[in-house]
C-alpha positions in Angstrom: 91.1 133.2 73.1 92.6 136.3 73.3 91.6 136.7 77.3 93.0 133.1 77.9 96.3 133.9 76.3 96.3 137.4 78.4 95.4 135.4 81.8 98.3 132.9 80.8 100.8 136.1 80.4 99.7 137.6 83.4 99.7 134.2 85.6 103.2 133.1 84.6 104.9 137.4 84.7 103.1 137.1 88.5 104.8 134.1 89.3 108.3 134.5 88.0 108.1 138.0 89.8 107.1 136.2 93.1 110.3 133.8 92.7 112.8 136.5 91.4 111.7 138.7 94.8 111.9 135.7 96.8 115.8 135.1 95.4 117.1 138.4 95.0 115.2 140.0 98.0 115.2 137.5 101.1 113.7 138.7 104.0 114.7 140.2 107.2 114.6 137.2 109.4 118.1 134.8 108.7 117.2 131.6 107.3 114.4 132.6 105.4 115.0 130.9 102.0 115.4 128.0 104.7 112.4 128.4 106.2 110.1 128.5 102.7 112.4 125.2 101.5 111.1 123.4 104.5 108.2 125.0 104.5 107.6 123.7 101.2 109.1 120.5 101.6 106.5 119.9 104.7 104.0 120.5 102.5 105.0 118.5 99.7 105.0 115.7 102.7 101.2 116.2 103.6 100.1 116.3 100.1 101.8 112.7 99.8 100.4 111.4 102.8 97.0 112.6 101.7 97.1 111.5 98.3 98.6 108.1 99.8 95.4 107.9 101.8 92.9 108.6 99.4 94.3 106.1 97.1 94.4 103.2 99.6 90.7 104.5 100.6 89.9 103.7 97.0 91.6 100.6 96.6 89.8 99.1 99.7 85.9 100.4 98.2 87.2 98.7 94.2 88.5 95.6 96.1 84.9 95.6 98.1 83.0 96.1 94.7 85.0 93.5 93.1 84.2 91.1 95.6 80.5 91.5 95.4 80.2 91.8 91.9 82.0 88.6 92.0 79.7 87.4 94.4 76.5 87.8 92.6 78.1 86.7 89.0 79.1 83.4 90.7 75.5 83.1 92.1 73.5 83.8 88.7 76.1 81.5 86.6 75.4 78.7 90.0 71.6 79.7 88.7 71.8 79.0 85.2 73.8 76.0 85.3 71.5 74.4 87.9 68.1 75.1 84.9 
């Protein structure tokens, strides 16, 4: 437990360090705060686009399923109505 807690520490002192240096400290080229925002914000776009994709991927492969699932139910209930 004691390692978890001291890998959280360390995780979140890294990180607010990488954002304070990235405020207080841009760097040399003008615009660079600019540059990581869209930077960022270009990412932030892929990741939506992907995520968008992979979710209609799996909607189309339930809707499939569901169809033939429905399929075959309707075919063993035609079966045992027909006994």
């Amino acid at each position: 437990m004691r390692t978890k807690n001291a890998l959280i520490g360390m995780t979140a002192t890294l990180t607010v360090g990488v954002l304070l240096g990235i405020m207080l400290f841009p760097l040399r080229k003008k615009g660079s705060r600019k540059g990581i925002a869209q930077k960022g914000r270009d990412l932030a776009d892929a990741l939506d686009e992907r995520i968008d994709q992979r979710f209609n991927d799996f909607e189309k492969r339930m809707n499939e399923v569901v169809k033939k699932l429905t399929t075959e139910v309707g075919g063993v209930a035609s079966e045992s109505l027909a006994r």
